[in-house]
N, CA, C and O of each residue as an XYZ file, in Angstrom:
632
protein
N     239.983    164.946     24.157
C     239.230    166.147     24.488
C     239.984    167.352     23.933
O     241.211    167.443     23.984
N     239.165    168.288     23.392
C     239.943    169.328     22.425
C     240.550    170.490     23.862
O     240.242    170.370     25.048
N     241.291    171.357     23.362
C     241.206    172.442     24.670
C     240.190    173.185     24.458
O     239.836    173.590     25.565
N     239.270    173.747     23.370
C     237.481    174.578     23.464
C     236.705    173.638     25.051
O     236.307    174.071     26.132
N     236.787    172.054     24.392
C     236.162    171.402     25.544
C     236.557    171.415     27.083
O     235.721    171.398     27.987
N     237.991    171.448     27.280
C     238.435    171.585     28.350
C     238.036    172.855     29.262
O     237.603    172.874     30.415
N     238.369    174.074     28.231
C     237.721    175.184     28.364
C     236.294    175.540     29.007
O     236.116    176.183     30.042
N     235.461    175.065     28.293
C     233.998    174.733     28.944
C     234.085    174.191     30.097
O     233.600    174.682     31.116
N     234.798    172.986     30.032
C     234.344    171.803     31.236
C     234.794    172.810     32.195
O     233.814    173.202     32.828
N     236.247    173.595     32.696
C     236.837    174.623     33.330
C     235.900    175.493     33.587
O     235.734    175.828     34.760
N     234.965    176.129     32.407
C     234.325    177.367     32.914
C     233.178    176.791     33.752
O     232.782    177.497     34.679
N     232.569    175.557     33.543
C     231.273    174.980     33.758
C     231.779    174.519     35.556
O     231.159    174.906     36.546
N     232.638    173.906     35.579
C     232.985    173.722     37.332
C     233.010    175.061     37.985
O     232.365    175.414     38.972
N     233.956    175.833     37.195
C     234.348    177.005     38.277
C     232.246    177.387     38.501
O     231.557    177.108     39.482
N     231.885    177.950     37.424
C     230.606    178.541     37.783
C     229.098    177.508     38.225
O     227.874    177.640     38.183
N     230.002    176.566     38.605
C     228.613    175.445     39.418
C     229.449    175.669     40.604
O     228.770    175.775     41.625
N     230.640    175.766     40.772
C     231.084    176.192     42.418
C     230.996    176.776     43.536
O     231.224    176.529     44.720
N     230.274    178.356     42.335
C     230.211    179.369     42.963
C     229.322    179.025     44.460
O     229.631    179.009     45.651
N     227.955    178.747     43.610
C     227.234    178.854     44.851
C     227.426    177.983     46.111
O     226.392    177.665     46.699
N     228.441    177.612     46.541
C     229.046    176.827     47.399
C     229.647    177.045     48.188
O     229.658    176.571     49.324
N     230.729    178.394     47.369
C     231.768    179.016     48.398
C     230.882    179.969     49.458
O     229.692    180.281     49.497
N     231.861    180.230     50.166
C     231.694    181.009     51.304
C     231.964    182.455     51.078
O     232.985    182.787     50.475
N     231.091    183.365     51.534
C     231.068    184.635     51.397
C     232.348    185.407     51.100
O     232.492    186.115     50.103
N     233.450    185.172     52.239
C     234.724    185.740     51.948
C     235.561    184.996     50.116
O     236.106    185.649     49.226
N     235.356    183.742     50.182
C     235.881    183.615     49.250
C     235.067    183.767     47.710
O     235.640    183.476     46.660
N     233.889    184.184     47.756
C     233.233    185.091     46.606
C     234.153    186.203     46.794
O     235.167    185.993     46.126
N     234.203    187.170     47.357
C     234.690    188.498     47.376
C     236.110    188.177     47.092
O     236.690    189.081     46.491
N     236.716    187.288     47.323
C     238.095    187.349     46.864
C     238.056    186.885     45.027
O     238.871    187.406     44.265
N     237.288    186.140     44.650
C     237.093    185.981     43.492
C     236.509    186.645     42.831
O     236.294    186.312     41.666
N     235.996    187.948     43.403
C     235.279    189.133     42.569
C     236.735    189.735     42.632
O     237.544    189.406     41.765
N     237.083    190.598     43.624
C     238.793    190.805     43.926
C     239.597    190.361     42.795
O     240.618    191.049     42.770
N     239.581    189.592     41.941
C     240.244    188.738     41.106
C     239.616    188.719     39.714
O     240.217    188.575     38.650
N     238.778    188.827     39.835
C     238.044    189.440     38.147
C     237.885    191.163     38.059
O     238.329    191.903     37.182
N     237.217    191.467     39.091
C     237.135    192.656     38.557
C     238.222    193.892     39.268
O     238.193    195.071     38.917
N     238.991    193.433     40.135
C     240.305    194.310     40.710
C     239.759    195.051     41.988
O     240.359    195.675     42.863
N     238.974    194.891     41.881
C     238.070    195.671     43.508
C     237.174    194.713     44.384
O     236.776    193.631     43.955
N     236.862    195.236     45.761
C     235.905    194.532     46.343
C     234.559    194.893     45.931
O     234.261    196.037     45.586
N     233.510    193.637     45.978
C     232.319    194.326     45.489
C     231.821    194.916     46.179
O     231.940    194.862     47.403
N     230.784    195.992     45.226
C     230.510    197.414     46.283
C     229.207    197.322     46.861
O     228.595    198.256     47.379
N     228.745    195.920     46.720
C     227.240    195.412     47.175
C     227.320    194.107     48.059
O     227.897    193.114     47.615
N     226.659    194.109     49.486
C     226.744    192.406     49.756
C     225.882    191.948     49.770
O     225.194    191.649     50.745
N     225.648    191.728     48.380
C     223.956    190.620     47.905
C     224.567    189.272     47.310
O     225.182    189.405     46.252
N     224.493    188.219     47.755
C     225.332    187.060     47.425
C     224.505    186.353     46.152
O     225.159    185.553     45.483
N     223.343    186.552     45.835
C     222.766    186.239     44.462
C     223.491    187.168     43.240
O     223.925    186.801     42.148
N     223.442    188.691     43.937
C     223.882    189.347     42.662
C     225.478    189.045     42.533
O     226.128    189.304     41.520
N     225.929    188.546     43.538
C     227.552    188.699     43.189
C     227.738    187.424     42.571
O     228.359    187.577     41.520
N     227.505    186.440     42.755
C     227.488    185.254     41.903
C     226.972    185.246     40.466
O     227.414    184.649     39.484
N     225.800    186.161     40.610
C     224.972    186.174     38.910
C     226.356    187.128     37.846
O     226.602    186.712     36.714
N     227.002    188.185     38.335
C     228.067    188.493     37.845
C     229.524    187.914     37.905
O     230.445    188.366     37.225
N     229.613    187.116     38.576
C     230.798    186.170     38.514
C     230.562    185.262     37.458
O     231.404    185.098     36.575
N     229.714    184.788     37.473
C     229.115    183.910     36.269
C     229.359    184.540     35.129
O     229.825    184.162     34.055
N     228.852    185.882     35.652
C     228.809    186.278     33.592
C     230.445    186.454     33.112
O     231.028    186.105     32.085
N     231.080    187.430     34.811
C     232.056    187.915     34.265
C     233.683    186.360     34.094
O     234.856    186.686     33.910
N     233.272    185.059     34.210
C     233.652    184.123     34.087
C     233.283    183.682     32.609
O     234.198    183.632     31.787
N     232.124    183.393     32.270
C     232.012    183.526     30.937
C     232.813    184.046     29.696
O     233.440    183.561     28.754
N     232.410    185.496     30.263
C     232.960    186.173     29.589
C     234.345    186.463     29.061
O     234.579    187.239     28.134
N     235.121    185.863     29.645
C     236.936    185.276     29.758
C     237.259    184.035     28.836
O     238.284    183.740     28.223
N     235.801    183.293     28.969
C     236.005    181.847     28.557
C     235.630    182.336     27.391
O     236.637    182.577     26.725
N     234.491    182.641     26.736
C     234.762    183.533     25.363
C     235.584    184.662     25.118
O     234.929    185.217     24.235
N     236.474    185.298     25.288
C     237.280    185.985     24.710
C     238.545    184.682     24.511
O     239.530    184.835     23.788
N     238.343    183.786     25.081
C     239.327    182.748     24.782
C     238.879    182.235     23.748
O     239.744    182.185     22.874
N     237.820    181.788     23.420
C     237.455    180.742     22.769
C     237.004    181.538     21.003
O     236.966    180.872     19.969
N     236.648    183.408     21.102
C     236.417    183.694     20.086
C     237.184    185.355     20.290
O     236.800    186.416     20.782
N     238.148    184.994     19.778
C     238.599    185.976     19.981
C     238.883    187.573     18.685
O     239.081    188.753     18.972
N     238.772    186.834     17.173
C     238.359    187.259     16.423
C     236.976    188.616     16.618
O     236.967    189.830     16.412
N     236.021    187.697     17.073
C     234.784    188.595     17.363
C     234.827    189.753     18.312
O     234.352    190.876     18.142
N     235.785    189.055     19.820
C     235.559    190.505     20.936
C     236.814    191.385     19.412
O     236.244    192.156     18.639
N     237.965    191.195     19.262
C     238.328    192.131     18.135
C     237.293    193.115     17.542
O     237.210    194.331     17.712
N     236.535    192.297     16.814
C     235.440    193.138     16.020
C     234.695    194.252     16.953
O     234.632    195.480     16.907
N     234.229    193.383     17.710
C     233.233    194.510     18.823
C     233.885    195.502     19.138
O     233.293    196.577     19.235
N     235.662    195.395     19.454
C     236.415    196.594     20.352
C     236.463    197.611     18.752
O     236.209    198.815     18.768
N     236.824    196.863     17.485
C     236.877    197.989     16.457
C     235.184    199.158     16.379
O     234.961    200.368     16.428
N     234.364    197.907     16.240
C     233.451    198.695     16.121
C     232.530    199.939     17.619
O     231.676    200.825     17.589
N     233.349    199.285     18.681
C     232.899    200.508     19.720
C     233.807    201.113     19.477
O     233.493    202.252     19.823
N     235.097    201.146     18.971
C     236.357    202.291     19.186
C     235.454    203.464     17.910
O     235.664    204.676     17.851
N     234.489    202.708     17.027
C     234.018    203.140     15.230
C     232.898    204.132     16.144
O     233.033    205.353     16.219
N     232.261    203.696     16.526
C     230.927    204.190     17.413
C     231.269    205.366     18.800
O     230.397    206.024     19.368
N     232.709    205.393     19.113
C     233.051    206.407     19.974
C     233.740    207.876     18.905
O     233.897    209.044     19.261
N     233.922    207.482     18.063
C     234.882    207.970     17.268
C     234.277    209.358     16.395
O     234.744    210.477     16.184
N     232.913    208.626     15.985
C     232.210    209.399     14.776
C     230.350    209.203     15.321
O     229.451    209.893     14.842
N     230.151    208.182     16.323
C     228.962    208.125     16.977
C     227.981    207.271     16.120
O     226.808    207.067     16.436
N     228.536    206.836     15.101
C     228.031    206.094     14.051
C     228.780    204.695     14.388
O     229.815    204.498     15.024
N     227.762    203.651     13.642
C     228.485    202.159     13.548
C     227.758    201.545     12.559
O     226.544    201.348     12.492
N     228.818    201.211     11.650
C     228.784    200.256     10.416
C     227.665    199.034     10.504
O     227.936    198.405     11.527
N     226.934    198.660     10.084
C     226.336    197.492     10.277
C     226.908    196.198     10.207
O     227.774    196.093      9.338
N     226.665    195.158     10.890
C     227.257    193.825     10.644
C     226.592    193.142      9.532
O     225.382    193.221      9.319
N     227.635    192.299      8.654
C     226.903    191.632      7.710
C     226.320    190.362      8.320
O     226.915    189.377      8.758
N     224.792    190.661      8.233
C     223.676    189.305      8.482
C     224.236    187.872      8.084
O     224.373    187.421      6.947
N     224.515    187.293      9.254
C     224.531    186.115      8.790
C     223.626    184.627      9.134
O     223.130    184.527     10.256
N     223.502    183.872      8.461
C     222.471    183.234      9.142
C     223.249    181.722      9.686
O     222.343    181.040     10.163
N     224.098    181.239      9.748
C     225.020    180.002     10.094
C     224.269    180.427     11.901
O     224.296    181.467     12.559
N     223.546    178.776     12.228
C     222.640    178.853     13.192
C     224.223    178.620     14.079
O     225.324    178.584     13.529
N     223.909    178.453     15.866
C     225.003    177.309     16.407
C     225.539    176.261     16.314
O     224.908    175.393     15.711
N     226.342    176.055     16.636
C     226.752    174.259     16.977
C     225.472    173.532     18.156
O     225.026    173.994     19.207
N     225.251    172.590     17.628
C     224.171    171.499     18.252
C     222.365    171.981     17.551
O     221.285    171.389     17.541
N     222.816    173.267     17.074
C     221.065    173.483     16.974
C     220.389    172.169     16.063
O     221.118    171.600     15.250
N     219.504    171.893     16.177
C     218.669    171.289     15.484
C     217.553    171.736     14.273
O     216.427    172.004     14.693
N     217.686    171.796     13.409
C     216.665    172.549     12.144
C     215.702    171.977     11.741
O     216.116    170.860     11.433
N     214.264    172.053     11.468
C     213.359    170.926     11.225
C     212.726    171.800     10.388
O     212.687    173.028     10.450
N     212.017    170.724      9.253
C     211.201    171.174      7.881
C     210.518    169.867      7.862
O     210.945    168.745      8.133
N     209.267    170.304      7.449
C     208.378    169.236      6.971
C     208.407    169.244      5.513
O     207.677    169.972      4.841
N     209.055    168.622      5.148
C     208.609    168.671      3.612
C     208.198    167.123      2.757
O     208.476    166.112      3.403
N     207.631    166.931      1.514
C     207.217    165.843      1.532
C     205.823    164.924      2.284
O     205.309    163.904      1.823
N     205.518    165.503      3.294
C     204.629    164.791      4.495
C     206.175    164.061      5.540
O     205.974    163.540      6.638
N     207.138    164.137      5.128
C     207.937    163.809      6.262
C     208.613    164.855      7.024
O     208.706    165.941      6.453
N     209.053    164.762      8.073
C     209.749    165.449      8.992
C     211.382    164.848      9.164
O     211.908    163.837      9.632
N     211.954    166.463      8.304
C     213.463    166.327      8.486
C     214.385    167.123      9.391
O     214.277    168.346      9.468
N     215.207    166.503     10.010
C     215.812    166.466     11.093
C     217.809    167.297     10.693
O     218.630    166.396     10.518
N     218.153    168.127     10.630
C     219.379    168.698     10.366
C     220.164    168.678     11.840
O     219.426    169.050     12.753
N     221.327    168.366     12.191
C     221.869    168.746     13.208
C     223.290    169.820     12.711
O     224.145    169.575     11.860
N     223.149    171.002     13.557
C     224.423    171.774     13.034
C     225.566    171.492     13.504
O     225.463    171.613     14.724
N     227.027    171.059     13.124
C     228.157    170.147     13.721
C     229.030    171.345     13.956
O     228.661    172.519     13.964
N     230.113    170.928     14.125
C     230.964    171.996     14.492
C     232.196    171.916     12.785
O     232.172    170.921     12.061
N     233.107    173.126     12.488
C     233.234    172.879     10.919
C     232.661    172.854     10.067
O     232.994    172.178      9.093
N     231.405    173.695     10.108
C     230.586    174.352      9.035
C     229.989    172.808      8.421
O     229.836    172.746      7.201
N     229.657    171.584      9.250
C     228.888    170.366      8.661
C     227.802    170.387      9.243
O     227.599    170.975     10.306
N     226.775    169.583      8.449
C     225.710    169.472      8.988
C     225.617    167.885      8.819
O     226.158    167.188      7.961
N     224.689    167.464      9.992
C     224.069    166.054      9.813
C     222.764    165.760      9.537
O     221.837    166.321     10.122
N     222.555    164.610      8.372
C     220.777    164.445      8.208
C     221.116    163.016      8.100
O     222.094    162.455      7.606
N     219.997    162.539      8.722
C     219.847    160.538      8.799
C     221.430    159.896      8.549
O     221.769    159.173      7.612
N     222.286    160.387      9.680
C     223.424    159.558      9.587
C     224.605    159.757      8.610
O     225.560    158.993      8.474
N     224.325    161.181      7.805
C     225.201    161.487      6.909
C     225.351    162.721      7.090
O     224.512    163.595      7.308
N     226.954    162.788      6.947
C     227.071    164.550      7.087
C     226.871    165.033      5.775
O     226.460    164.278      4.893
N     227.130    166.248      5.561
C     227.142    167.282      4.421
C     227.899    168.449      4.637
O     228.048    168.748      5.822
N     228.502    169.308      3.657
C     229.256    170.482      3.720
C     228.762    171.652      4.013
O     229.360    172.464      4.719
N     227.211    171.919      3.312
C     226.356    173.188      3.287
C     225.143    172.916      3.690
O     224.960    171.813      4.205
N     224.165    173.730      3.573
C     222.407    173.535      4.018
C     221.850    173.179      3.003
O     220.892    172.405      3.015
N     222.510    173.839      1.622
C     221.660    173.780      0.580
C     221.894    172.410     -0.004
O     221.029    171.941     -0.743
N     223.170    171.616      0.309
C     223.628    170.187      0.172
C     222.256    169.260      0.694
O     221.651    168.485     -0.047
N     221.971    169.478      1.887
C     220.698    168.648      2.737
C     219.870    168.967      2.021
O     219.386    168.010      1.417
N     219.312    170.224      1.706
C     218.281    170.756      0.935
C     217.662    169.919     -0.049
O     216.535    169.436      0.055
N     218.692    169.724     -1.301
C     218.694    169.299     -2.301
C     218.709    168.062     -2.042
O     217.960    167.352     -2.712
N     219.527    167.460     -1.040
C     219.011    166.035     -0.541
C     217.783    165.618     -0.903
O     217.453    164.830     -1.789
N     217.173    166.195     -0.166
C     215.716    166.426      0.591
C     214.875    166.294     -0.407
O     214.253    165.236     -0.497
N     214.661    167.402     -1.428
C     214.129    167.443     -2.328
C     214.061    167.117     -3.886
O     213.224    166.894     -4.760
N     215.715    167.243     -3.678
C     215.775    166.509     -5.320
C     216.041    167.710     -6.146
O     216.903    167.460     -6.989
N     215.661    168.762     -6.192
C     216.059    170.090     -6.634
C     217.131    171.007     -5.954
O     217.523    170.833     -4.800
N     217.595    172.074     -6.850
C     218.628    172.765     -6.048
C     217.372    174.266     -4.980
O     216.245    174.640     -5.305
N     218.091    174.648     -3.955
C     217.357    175.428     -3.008
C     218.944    175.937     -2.340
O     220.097    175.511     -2.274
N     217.902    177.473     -1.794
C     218.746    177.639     -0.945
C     218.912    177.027      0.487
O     217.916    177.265      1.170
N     219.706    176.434      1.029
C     219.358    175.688      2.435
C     219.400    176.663      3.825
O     219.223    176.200      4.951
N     219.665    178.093      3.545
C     219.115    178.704      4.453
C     217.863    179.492      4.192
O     217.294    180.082      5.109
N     217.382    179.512      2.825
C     215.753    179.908      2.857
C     215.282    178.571      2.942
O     214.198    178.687      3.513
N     215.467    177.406      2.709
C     214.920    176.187      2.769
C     214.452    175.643      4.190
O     213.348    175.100      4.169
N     215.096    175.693      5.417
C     214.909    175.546      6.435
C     214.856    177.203      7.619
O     215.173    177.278      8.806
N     214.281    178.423      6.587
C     213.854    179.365      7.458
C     214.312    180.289      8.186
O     213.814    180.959      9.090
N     215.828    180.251      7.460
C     217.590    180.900      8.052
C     217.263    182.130      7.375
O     217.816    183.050      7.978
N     216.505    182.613      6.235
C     217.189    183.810      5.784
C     215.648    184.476      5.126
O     214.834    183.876      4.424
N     215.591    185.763      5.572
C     214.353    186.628      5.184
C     214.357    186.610      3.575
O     215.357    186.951      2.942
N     213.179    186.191      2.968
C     212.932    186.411      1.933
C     213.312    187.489      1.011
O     212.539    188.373      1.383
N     213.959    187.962      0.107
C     214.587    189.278     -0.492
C     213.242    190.273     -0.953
O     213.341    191.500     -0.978
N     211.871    189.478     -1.340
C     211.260    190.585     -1.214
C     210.592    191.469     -0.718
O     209.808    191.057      0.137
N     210.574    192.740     -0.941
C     209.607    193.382      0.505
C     208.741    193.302      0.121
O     208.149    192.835      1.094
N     207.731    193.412     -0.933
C     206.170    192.849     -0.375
C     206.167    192.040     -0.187
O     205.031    192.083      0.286
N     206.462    190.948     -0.060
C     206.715    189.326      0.992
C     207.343    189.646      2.040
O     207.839    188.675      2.612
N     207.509    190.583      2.493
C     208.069    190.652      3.886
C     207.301    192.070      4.692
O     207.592    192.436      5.831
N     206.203    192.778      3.737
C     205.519    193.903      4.439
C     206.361    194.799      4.515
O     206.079    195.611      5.397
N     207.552    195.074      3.811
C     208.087    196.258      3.958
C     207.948    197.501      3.136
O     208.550    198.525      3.457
């Protein structure tokens, strides 16, 4: 088991727990994330934010690169009131599933973790790798399976 997985399995108990504990010991575990007692006693809402704010720990662990980015670009956006755009990317999740009919058959992509993908039992490096699988020609495999807006604007109504 990797530590990402351990990680999960950790965040996934603590926040199936919640709704279990007992009132005092929510408030001590809000006490403990957010440094104060909560200033509401609604036991749905304090759990729905324990959750998030549990989450939210387990990703700054797990991607920590990105909260980076976000803190540059709100420090960019406090600074000058402006913010840079992010470059579009289209790399779906890990586990998504991608489907195209092409041929009269129905193909099946699974997205892996390490930038692989799986089709009928074989991995691949890229989309456009499956793509070309698929078809026999070269394609892009994120316009091929519906990842990436067409470049032109009258094909796109703009």
């Amino acid at each position: 088991m990797t530590s990402q997985s351990v990680q999960t399995a950790s965040t996934a108990a603590q926040i199936s727990a919640l709704p279990d504990l007992p009132w005092h010991q929510l408030k001590a575990k809000w006490v403990e994330l957010f440094g104060e007692p909560p200033g509401i006693n609604n036991r749905r809402y304090v759990i729905r934010r324990l959750t998030h704010r549990i989450q939210e720990q387990a990703y700054r662990i797990s991607h920590p690169t990105l909260i980076d980015d976000n803190a540059r670009r709100i420090k960019q956006l406090l600074e000058t009131g402006r913010v840079s755009r992010r470059v579009a990317t289209a790399a779906p999740l890990i586990g998504s599933v991608l489907t195209r009919v092409h041929g009269g058959k129905l193909h099946r992509v699974t997205v892996l973790d390490g930038g692989l993908f799986e089709h009928e039992g074989r991995q691949f490096t890229s989309l456009s790798k499956v793509a070309r699988e698929i078809t026999g020609t070269r394609w892009s495999g994120p316009a091929f399976f519906g990842l990436k807006v067409s470049g032109d604007k009258k094909e796109r109504g703009v």
